[in-house]
C-alpha positions as CSV (number, residue, x, y, z in Angstrom):
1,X,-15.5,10.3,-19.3
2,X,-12.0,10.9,-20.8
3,X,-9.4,7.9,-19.7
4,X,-6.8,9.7,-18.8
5,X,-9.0,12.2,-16.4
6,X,-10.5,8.8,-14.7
7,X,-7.1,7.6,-14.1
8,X,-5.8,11.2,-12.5
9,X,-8.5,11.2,-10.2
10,X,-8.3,7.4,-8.9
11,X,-4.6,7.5,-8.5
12,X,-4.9,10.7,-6.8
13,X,-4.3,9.3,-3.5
14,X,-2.0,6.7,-4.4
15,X,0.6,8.4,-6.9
16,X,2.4,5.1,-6.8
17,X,-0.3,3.6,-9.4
18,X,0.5,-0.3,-8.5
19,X,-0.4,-2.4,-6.1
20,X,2.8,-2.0,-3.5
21,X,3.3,-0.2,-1.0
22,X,5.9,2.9,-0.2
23,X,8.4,0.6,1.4
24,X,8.6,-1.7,-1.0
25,X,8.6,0.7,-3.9
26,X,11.8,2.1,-2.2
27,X,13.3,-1.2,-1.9
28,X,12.6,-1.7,-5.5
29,X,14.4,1.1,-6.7
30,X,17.4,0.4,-4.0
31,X,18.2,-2.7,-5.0
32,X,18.5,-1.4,-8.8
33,X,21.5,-0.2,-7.2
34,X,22.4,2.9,-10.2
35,X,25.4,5.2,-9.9
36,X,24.8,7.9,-8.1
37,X,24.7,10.0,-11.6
38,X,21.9,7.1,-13.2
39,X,20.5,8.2,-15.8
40,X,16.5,7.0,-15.6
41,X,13.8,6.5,-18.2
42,X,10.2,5.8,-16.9
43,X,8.1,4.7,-19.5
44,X,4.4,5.2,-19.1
45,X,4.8,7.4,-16.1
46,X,1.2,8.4,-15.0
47,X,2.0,10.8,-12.1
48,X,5.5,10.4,-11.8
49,X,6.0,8.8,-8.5
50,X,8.5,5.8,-9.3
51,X,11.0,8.7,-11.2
52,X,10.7,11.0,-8.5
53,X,11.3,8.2,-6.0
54,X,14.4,7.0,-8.2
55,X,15.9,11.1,-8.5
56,X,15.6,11.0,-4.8
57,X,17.3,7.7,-3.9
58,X,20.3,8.7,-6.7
59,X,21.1,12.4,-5.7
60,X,23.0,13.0,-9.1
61,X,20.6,11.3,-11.5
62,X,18.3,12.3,-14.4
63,X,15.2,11.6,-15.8
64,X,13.1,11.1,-18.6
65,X,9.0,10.1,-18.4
66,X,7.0,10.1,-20.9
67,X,3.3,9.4,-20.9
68,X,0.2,10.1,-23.0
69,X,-1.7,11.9,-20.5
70,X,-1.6,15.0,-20.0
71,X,-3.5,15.2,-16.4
72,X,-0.8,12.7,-15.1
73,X,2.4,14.5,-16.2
74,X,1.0,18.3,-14.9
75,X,0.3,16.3,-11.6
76,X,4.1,14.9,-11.9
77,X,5.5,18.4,-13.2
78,X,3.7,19.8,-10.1
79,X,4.8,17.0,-7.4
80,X,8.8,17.3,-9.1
81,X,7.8,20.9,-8.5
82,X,6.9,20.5,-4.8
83,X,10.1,18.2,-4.3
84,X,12.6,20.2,-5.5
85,X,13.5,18.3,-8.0
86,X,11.7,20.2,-11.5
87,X,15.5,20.5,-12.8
88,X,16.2,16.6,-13.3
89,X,13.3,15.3,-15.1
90,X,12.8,15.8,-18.5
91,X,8.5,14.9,-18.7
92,X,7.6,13.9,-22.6
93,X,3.9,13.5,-23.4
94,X,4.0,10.8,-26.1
95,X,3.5,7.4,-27.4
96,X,6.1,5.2,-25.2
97,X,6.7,3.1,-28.4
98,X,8.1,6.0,-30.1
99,X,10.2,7.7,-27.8
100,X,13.8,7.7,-28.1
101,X,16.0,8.8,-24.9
102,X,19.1,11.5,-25.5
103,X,21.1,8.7,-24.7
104,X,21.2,4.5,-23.2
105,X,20.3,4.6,-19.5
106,X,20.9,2.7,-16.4
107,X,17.7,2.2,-15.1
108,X,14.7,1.7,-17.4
109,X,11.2,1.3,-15.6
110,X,7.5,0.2,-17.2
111,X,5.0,-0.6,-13.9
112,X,1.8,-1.7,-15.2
113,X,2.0,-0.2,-18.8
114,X,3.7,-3.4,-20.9
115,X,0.1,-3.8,-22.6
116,X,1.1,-0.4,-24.1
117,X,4.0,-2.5,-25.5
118,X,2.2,-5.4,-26.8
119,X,2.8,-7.3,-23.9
120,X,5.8,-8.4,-21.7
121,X,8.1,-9.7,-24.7
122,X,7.9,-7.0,-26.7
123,X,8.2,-4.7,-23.7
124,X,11.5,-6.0,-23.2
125,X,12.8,-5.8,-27.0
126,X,12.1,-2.2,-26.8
127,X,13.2,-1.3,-23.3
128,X,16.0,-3.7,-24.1
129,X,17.3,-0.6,-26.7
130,X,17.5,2.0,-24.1
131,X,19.3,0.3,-21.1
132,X,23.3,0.3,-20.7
133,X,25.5,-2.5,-20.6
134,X,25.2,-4.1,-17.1
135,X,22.4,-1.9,-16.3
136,X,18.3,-3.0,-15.1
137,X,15.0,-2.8,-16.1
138,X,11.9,-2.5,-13.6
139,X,9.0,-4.5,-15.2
140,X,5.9,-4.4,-13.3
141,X,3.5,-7.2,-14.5
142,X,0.1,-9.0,-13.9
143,X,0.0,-13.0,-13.4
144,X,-2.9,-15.5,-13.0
145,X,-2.6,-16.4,-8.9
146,X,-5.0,-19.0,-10.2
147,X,-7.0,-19.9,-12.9
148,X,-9.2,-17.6,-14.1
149,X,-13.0,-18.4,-13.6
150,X,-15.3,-16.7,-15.9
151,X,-16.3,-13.8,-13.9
152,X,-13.0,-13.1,-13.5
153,X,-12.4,-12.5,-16.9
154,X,-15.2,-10.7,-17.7
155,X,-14.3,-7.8,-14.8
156,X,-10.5,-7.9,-16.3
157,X,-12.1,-7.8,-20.3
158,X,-9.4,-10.4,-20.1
159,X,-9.0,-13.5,-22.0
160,X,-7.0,-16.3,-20.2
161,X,-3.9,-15.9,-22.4
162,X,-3.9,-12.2,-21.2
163,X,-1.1,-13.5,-18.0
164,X,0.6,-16.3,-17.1
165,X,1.4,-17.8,-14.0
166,X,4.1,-16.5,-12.0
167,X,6.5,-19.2,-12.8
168,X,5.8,-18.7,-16.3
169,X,6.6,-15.6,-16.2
170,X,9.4,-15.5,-14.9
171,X,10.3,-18.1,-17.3
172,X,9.5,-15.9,-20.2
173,X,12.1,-13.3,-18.8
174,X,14.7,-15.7,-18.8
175,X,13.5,-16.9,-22.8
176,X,13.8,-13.1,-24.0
177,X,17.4,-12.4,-22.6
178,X,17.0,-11.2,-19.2
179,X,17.0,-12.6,-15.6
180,X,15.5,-11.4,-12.5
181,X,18.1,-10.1,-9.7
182,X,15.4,-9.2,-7.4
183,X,11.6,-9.1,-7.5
184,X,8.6,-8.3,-5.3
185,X,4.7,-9.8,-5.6
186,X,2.4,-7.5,-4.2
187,X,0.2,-9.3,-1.0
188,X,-3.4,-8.6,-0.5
189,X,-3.0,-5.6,1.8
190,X,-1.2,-3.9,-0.7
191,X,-3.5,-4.7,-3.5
192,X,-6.4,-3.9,-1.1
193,X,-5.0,-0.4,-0.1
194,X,-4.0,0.3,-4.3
195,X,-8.2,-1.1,-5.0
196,X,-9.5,1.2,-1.9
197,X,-7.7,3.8,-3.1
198,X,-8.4,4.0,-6.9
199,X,-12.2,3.6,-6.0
200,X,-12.5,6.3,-3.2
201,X,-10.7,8.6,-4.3
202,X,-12.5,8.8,-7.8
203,X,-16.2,8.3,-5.8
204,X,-14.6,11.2,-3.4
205,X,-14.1,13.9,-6.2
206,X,-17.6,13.1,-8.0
207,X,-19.2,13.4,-4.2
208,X,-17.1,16.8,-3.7
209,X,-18.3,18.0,-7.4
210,X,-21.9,16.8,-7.8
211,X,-22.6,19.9,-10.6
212,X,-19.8,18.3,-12.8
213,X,-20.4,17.1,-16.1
214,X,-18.4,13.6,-15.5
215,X,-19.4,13.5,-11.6
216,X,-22.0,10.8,-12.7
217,X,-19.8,9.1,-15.2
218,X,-17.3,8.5,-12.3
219,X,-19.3,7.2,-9.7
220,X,-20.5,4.7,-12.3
221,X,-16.8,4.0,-13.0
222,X,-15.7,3.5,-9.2
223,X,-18.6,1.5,-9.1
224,X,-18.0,-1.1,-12.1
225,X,-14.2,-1.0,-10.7
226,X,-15.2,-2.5,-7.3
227,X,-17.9,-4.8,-8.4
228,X,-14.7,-6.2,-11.3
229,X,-12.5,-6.1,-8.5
230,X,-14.3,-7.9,-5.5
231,X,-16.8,-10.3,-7.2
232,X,-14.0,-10.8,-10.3
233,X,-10.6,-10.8,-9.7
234,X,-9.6,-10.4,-6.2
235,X,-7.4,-13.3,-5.4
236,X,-7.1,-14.7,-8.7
237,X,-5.1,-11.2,-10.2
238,X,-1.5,-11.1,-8.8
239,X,1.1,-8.4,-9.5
240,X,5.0,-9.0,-9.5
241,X,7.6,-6.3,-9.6
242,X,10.7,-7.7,-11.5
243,X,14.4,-6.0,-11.4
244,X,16.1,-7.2,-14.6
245,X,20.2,-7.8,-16.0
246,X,20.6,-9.3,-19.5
247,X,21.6,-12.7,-19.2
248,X,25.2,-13.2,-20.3
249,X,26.1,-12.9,-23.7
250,X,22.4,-11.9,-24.5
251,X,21.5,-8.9,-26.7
């Protein structure tokens, strides 16, 4: 089954695509605190729900997301669509690495897509090209909650180097130029809700569409995806949502 289809379909119910929940996603993009005119690049969008969010909170901003699939940006074409807000968001299907905004913006997001990257660091040496002076970077990133047991990584296909802890990572932050200004760590309800959701809703569209050719393929995938998540790495996978400034006199 393609990826980027199994992805659509599992965040269909929750368009945020992280473990947090509405409210916190809001407070997120608040206390980013952008001009009113921001100027906002998501990188690795999937369905567009953290832009959208941000072009609501800043009534003058605009927009650019890029991602490489195409189901997730005509779901974010269509919800930007819905909202009203088509004419301030500029959607790019492409390679994150690659893409180079019309010009440096205030706030520069990447939830859960710095393996695209490389990995945190090099996440923020490239998003560190695209941000203003003074302005802030949402990372999203995965930490160890505890040490990793065995089946853990084999549900993640991780290795234990994959995260750190969270003190570590925050430490890294700091050791690449940047410092956190405000952060959220997801709690179990939200992960919970973000698991529950990505699971049903892809087991819901293969029960609605038995006669399709991947209706099998995703029930096997919800499937793998709950037996990874509650036998593997439930409890030992945390999520932290950072809001970054350059530390003074970094570059």
């Amino acid at each position: 089954m393609d990826r980027h289809l199994l992805s659509a379909l599992a965040h269909a119910d929750h368009p945020i695509a992280a473990p947090v929940s509405p409210a916190n996603a809001e407070k997120l993009i608040q206390r980013a605190a952008c001009p009113p005119d921001a100027r906002v690049l998501d990188l690795g969008c999937g369905p567009g729900e953290w832009t959208l969010r941000a072009l609501q909170q800043y009534p003058t901003a605009r927009a650019f997301a890029v991602d490489m699939s195409e189901e997730a940006l005509r779901r974010a074409e269509d919800t930007a669509r819905d909202r009203g807000l088509s004419d301030r968001v500029t959607y790019v299907r492409g390679d994150a690495r690659e893409y180079q905004p019309p010009q440096a913006c205030d706030l520069v997001m990447c939830v859960g897509a710095t393996h695209a990257f490389g990995g945190l660091e090099d996440t923020l040496r490239a998003v560190g090209a695209h941000v203003v002076p003074g302005g802030t970077v949402l990372i999203g990133e995965g930490f160890w909650e505890r040490t990793p047991d065995q089946s853990t990584l084999e549900a993640l296909g991780a290795s234990p180097d994959d995260f750190r802890d969270l003190a570590s990572t925050v430490e890294a932050v700091e050791k690449a130029g940047w410092t956190p200004v405000y952060g959220h760590v997801s709690d179990p309800g939200e992960w919970d809700d973000y698991e529950w959701s990505w699971t049903g809703s892809l087991t819901r569209w293969a029960l609605d569409h038995p006669d399709h050719p991947d209706a099998e393929a995703a029930l096997a995938a919800a499937r793998e995806h709950r037996t990874g998540w509650l036998r593997g790495y439930r409890g030992v996978l945390g999520f932290a949502f950072l809001l970054l400034q350059r530390l003074n006199g970094s570059r």
